[in-house]
N, C-alpha and C positions, 0 to 999 in steps of 0.2 A: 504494500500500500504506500505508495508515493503522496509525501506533501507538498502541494504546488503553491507559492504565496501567490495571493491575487491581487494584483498591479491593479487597483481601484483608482481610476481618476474623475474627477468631476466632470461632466457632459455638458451641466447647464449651470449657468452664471446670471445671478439676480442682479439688477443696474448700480444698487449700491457694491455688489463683488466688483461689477467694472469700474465703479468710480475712484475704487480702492487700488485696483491694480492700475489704473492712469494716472493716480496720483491727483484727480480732479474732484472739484465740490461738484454736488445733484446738479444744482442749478449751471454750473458750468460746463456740465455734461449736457444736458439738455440744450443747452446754447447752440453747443456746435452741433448735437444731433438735428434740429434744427434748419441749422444752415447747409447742412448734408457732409458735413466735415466727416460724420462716423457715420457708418450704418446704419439701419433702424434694426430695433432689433425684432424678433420673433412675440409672436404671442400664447398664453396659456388661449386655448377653447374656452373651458371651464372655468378659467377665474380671470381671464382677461390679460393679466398679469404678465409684464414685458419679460423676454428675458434674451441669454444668448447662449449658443450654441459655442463650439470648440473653433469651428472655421471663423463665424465671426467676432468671438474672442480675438482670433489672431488674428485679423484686419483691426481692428479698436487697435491692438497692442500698436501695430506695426503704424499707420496713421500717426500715433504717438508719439513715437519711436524718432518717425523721419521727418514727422512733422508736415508728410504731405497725405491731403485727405481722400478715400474713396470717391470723393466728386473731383481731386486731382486738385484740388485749391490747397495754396501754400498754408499753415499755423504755424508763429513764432513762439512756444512755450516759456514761462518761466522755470529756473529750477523750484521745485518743491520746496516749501520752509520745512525748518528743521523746531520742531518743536524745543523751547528752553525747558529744561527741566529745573525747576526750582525745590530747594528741598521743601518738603512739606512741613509746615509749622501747625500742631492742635490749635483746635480752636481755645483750650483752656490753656496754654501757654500764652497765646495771647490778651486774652481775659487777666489773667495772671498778669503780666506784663504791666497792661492796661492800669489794673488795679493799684500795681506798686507806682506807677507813673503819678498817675492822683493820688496817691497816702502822700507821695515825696514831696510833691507839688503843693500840696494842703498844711505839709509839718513845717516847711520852707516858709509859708506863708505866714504861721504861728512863731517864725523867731527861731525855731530851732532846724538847724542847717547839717542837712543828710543827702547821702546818695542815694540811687535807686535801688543798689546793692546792698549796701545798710537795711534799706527798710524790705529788701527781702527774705536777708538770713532773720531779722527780727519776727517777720512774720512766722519765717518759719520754726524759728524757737518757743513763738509766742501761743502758734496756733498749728502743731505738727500736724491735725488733722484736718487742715485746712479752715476758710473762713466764712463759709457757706451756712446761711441763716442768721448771722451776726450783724447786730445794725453797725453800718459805719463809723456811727457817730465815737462808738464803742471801741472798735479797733482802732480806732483815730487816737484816743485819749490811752491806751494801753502802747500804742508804738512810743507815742509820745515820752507815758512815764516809763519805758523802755531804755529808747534811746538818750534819754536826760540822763539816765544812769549811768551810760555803758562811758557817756562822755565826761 
């Protein structure tokens, strides 16, 4: 008994697959469908539903490619943007953040002069399990008689 792997490749391509593999947005796709730049593609019977086949997959790609289109009209493409990846910052680090920014801002105001660092190791000696349900006003007068001490 012989085991043959089965070389399974996709047959049909939904217009967001193509938009994906051209590197273009819907509506940019539709643009040049349009003006006959790519193919049109196939339809479902039953659900209407565009799609494409393997042959003209590889006419989209190749149009793309060479930038001349199936109606034989020239397209000047941009390259593709390259997405910036930015690290991801929580949203409660910034809350957090946030929060120290205005305690520092508010003690500065009251005469007594701190960093934003100050008043975060403070917080967190003050309040190790965090400050959630505590009225401001509260933590305000605790950093305070805190940091009057430490200085």
């Amino acid at each position: 008994m012989s085991t043959k792997k089965l070389s399974i490749s996709k047959q049909i391509f939904s217009v967001t697959e193509i938009c994906k593999m051209l590197q273009l947005s819907r509506s940019r796709y539709y643009q040049l469908l349009e003006l006959g730049f790519f193919p049109k593609p196939l339809h479902d019977e039953r659900s209407k539903r565009p799609y494409y086949d393997l042959k003209l997959q590889q006419k989209c790609l190749e149009a793309r490619q060479s930038g001349v289109g199936v109606d034989g009209s020239f397209m000047l493409f941009y390259s593709p943007r390259k997405k910036e990846t930015k690290p991801r910052v929580s949203k409660t680090v910034k809350l957090t953040d946030l929060m120290c920014h205005e305690f520092t801002e508010t003690l500065n105001s009251m005469g007594l002069i701190c960093t934003g660092k100050e008043v975060s190791s403070a917080l967190s000696e003050i309040y190790p399990d965090g400050t959630e349900g505590q009225d401001q006003g509260v933590i305000i007068r605790e950093l305070y008689r805190h940091l009057k001490q430490m200085k």
